[in-house]
C-alpha positions in Angstrom: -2.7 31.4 -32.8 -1.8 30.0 -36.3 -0.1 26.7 -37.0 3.3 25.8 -37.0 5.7 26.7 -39.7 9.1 25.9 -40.4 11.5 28.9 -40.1 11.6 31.5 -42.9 14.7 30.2 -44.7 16.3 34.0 -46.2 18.9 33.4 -48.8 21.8 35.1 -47.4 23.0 35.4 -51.2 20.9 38.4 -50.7 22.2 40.4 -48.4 21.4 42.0 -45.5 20.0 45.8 -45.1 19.0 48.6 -43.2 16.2 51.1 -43.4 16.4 54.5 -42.0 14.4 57.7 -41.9 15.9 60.9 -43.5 14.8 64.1 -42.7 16.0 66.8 -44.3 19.3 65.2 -45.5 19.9 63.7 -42.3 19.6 60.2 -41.6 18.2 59.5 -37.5 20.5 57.5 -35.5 22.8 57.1 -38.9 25.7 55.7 -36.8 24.3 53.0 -34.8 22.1 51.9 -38.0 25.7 51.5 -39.9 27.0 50.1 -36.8 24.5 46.9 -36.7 25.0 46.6 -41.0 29.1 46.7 -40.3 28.8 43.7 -37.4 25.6 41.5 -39.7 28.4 41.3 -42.4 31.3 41.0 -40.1 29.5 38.0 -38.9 27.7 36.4 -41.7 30.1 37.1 -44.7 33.6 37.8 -42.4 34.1 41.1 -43.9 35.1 44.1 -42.4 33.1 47.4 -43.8 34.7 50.5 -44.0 34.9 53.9 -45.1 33.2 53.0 -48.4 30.1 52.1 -46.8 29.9 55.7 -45.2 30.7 57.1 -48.5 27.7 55.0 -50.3 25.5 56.3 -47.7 27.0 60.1 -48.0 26.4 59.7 -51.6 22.5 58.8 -51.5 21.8 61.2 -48.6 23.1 64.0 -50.7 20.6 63.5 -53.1 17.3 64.2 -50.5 15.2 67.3 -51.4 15.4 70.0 -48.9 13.1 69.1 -45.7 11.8 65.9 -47.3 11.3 62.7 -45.0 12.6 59.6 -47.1 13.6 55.9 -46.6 17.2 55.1 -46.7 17.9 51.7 -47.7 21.2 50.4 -47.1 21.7 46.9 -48.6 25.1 45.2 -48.3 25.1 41.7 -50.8 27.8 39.4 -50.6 29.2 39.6 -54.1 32.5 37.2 -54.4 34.7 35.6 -51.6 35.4 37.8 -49.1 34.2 40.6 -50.9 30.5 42.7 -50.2 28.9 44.7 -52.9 27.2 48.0 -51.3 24.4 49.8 -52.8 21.9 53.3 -50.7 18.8 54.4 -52.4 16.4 56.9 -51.0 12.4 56.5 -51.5 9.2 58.1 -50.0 8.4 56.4 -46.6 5.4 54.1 -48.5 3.2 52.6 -45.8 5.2 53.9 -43.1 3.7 57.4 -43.5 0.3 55.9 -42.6 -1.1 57.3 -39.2 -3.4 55.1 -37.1 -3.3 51.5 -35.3 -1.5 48.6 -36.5 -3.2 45.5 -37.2 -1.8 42.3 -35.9 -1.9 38.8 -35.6 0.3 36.3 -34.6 2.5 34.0 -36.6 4.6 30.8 -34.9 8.2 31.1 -35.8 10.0 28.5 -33.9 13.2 30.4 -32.9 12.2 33.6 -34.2 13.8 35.2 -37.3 17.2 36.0 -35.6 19.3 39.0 -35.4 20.0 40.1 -38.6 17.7 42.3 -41.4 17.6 40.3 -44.2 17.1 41.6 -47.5 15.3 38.3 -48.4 11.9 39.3 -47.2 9.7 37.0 -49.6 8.4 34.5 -46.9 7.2 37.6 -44.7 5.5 39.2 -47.6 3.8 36.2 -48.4 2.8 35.7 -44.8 1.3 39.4 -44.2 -0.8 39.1 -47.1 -2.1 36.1 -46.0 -3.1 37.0 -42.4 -4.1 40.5 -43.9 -2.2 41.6 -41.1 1.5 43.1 -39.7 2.8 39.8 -38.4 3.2 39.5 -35.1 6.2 36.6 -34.8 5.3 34.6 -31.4 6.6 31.2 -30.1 4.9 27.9 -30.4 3.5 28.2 -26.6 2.4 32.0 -27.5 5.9 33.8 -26.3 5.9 37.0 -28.3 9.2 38.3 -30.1 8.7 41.0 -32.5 6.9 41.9 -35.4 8.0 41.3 -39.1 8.7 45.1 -39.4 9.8 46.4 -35.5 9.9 45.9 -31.9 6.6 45.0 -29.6 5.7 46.9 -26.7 3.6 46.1 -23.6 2.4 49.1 -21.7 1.2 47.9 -17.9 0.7 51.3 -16.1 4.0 53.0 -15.8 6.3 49.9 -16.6 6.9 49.7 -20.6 8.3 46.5 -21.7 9.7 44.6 -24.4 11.2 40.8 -25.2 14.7 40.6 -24.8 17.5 40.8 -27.6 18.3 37.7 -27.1 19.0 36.2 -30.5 15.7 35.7 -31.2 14.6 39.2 -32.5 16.4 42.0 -34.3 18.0 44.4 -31.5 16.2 47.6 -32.7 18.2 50.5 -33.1 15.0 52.7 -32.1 13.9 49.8 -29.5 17.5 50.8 -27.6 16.9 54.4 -27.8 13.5 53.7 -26.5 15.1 52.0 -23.5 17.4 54.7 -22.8 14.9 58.3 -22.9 11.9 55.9 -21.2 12.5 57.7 -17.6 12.1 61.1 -19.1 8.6 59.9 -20.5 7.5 59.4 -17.1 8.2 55.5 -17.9 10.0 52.1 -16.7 11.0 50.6 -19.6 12.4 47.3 -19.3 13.1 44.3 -21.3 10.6 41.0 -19.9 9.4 38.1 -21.4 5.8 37.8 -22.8 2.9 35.8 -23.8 0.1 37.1 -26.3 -2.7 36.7 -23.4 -0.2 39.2 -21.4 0.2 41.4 -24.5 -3.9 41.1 -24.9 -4.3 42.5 -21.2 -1.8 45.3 -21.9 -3.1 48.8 -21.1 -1.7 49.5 -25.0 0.6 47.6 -26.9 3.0 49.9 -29.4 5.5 48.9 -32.1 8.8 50.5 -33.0 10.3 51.4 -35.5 13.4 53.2 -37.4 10.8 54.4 -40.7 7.6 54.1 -38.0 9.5 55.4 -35.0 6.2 54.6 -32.7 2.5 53.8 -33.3 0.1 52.0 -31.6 -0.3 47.9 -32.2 -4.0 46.2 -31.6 -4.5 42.4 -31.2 -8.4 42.8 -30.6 -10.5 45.6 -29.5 -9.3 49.1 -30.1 -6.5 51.0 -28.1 -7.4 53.3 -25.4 -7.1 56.9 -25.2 -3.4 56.5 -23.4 -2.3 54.5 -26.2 -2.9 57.4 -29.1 -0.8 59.9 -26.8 1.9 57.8 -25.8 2.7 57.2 -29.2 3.2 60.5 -30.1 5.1 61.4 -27.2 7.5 58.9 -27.7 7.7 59.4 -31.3 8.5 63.0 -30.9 10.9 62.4 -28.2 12.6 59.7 -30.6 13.2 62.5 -32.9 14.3 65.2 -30.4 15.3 63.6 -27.2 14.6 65.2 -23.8 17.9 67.2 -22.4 
């Protein structure tokens, strides 16, 4: 495990965001994205989004080539008192594109980094090029939360689980959905708490995303056969959930 550090200290001068996949002109899950943006401002910056953020995103989204999978970014920066400058942008998926296993290791966040995306990302930069790794953001007695990017996933035969929102760790959008379409995978998803030498024993350990959707997450050793189709089952069943 690394050392103690202080909590990442964002600057909430800059804003929080959202990133979601486009497909064809359509954003996944657009709604409930917008709907976790409206309440981080409602409750950081006491300001009430409304149809101008739709209109921002409308705007950008209108501007996606036919077919083309992009990243929309959604940034809402507090500008004056009481007031929240908006801006969209779309951009090729980057790194997200990238098929295979994600690398991590673990990183002691005291606390965790809290419910909201902040656009102030600098400390978690800095800290994945350090470890040379995805950040995996754990306790100081090994609990696992999250990653620096998406949600963490233990697989332990047919049960599927996953820390609890509790404050500690953004609530996913595609961690929810997840939760919900589980059963028609076949699965028990459920939200438990757990330790890295838990997550080591895992059958496969997967990460979630709204740009990633789901791919597989290794510790140490490689992931199992299971672990490659799982995560293509549940990312296509993300995309087009079972009736």
């Amino acid at each position: 495990m690394t050392p103690l550090e202080p909590p990442p200290r964002p600057a909430p001068s800059s804003g929080v965001f959202e990133t979601i996949r486009a497909e064809g002109g359509a954003a996944l899950f657009l709604a409930d994205h917008l709907a976790r943006l409206r309440a981080s401002v409602r409750a950081l910056y006491e300001v009430e989004l409304g149809d101008e953020l739709d209109a921002c995103v409308a705007d950008a989204l209108g501007a996606a080539p036919d077919g083309a999978v992009r990243r929309l970014r959604v940034v809402a920066k507090p500008s004056t008192q009481n007031a929240v400058g908006l801006g969209a942008s779309l951009a090729p998926l980057g790194a997200a594109a990238e098929p295979g296993v994600v690398r991590l290791r673990a990183w002691t966040v005291p606390g965790g980094l809290g419910a909201h995306k902040w656009a102030d990302r600098r400390r978690i930069d800095e800290v994945t090029e350090r470890l040379g790794a995805t950040p995996l953001i754990v306790e100081a007695d090994g609990e696992v939360l999250e990653t620096a990017w998406g949600n963490v996933w233990a697989l332990e035969g047919p049960r599927l689980l996953t820390p609890a929102a509790d404050g500690r760790i953004l609530p996913g959008v595609t961690r929810e959905r997840l939760l919900r379409l589980a059963g028609d995978l076949g699965l028990r998803a459920a939200e438990e708490r757990l330790w890295l030498e838990r997550l080591e024993r895992a059958e496969a350990i997967l990460v979630t995303s709204s740009l990633r959707l789901a791919v597989r997450g290794r510790l140490a050793g490689e992931p199992g056969g299971r672990a490659v189709e799982l995560a293509a089952a549940i990312a296509a069943a993300l995309r087009d959930p079972p009736s």
